[in-house]
LOLUMRO-405146 format. One line per field, with one value per residue (C-alpha): y, x, z; residue number from 0. Coordinates in steps of 0.05 Angstrom, whole numbers, plus 32768, in hexadecimal, padded with zeros to 4 digits. Layout:
N
yy: (Y_...)
xx: (X_...)
zz: (Z_...)
k: (NUM_...)
//
This chain:
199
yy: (7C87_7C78_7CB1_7C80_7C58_7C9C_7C99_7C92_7C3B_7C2F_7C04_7C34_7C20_7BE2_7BFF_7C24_7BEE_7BAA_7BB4_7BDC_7BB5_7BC6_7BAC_7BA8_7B8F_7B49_7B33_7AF4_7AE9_7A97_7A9D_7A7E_7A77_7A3C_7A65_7A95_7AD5_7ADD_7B15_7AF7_7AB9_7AA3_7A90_7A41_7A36_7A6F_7A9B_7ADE_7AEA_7B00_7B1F_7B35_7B6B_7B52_7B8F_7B84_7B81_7BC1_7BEB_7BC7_7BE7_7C1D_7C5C_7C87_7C61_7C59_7CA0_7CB1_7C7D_7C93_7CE3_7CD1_7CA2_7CD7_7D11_7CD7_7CD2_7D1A_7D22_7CEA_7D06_7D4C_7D32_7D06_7D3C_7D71_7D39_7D2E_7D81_7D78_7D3F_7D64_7DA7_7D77_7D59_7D9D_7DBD_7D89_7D93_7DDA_7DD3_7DD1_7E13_7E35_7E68_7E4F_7E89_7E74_7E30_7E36_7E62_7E30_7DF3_7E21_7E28_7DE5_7DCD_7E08_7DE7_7DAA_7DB9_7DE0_7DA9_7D73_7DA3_7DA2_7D57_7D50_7D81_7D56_7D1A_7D38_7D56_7D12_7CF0_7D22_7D15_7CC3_7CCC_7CFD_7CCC_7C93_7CAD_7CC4_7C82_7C60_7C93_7C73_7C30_7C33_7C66_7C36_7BF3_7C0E_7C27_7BE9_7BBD_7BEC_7BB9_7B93_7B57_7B52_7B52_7B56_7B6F_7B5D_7B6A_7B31_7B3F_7AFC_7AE7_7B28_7B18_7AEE_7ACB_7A88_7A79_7A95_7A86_7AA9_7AAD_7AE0_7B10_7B51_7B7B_7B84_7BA3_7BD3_7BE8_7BF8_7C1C_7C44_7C59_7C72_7C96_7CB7_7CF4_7CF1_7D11)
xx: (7F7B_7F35_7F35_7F41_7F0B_7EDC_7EF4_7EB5_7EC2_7EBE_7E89_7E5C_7E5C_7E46_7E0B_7E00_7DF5_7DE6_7D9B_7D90_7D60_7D26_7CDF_7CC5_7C8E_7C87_7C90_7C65_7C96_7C93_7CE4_7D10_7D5A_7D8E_7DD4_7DFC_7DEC_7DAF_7D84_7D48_7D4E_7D1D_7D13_7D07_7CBD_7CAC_7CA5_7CC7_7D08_7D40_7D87_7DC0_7DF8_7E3B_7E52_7E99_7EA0_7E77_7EA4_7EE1_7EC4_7E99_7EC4_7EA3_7EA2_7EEE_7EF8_7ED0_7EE4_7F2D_7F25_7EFB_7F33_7F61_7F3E_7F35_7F7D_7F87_7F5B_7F79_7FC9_7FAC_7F86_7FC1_7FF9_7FD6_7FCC_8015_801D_7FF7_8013_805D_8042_8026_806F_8091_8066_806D_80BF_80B1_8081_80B7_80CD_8095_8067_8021_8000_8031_8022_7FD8_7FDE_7FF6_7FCA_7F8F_7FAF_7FC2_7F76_7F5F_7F82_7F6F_7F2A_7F38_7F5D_7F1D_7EEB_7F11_7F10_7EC8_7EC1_7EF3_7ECC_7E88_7E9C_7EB2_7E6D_7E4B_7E77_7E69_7E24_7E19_7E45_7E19_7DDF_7DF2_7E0C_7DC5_7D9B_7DD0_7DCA_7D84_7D72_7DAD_7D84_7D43_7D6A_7D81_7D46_7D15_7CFE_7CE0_7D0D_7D19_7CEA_7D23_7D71_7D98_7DD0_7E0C_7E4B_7E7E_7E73_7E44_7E07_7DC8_7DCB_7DEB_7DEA_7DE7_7DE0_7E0F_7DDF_7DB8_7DF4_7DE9_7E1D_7E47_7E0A_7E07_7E47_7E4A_7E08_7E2F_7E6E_7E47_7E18_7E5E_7E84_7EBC_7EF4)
zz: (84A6_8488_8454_841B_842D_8427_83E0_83AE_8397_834E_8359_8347_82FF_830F_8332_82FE_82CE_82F5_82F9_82B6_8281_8251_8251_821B_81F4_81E6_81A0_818A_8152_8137_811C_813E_8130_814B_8131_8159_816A_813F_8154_8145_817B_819A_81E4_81F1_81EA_81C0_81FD_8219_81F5_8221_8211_8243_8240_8257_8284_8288_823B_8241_8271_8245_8204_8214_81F7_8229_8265_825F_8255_828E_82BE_82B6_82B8_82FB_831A_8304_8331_8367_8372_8367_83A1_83CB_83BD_83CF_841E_8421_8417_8444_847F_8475_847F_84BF_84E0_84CC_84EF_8529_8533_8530_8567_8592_8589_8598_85D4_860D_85F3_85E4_8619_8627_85F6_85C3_85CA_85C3_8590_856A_8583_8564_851C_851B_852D_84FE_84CA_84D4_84D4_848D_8476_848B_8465_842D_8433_8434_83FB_83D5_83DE_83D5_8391_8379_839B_8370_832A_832E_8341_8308_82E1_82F2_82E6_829A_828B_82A5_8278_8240_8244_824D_820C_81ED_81F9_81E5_819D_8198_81AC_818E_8162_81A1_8195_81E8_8219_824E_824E_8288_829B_82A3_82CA_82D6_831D_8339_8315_8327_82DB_82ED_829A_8263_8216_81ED_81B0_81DF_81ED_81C5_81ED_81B1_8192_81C7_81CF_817E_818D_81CC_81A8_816A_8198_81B7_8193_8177_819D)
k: (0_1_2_3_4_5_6_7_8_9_10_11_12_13_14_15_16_17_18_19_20_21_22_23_24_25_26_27_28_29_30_31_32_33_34_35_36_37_38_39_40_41_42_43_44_45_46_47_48_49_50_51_52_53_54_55_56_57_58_59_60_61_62_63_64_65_66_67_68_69_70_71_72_73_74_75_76_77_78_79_80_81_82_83_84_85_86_87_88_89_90_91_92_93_94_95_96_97_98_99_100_101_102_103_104_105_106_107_108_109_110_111_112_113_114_115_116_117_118_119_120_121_122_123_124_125_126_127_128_129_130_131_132_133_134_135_136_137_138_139_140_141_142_143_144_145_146_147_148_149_150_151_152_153_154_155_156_157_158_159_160_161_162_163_164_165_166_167_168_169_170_171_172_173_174_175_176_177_178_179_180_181_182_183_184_185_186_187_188_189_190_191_192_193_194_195_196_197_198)
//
């Protein structure tokens, strides 16, 4: 059966994220630092400075993110056990009326052929209900962790010390390098959590 596949991925957070990044201003700033993660580093040639957000250390940190991930796979496989079970109920009702179809009258049997496809066709609303709720929780999950990050990473670059954020994620990003002294994901995770209430 295909109804996992109609399952809502978790790829969604990556969505969510991978193309997220502030433009900003550019600063004309002379400093220039050669140590770590300074924040005020400077580009080669004096020219647009760039940073990145590592999104797996993100997800791995991100207080809220983690909470939310797991109460969503939680329903997800809530919803899964729950079309699973009930197609189990069907396909047992299925088997039992065919057992009883030699010795059943032609009203009685379809009588029973039209409860059986009436609740099937309950049990395939429901389905579709199911997965439309949990469409509608990611999406709305998705799109309040984009208006995060983004209010997050003009916080924390509201000094104009970026003129772009990317996003980096370990072999699904188009960043083939990247210089660690330009990472400031720790930065905006801190900035994240403290923006998140305390439970």
């Amino acid at each position: 059966m295909h109804t996992r596949q109609l399952i809502v991925k978790n790829g969604l957070f990556l969505m969510a994220i991978a193309g997220v990044f502030a433009a900003c201003q550019q600063n004309n700033g002379k400093t220039a630092s050669t140590s770590g993660k300074d924040s005020s580093v400077q580009s080669a040639g004096g020219g647009q400075k760039l940073a990145f957000v590592d999104i797996d250390s993100l997800e791995a940190h991100y207080v809220y993110f983690k909470d939310k991930k797991t109460e969503l796979d939680r329903k997800k496989e809530a919803a899964q056990n729950e079309i699973a079970s009930k197609e189990q109920a069907l396909q047992n009702e299925l088997r039992v009326l065919q057992q009883r179809a030699p010795t059943m009258t032609q009203a009685e049997g379809q009588a029973a052929e039209a409860t059986l496809q009436r609740k099937a066709q309950q049990h395939e609303a429901n389905r579709q209900n199911l997965i439309a709720q949990l469409q509608t929780q990611e999406a709305q999950f998705s799109e309040d962790l984009q208006k995060r990050l983004e209010e997050t990473i003009k916080q924390v670059n509201a000094d104009k010390r970026y003129a772009f954020i990317f996003s980096y994620r370990a072999g699904a990003s188009n960043i083939l390098y990247k210089d660690d002294a330009y990472d400031v994901t720790e930065e905006v995770i801190k900035a994240l959590n403290d923006a998140t209430p305390k439970k």
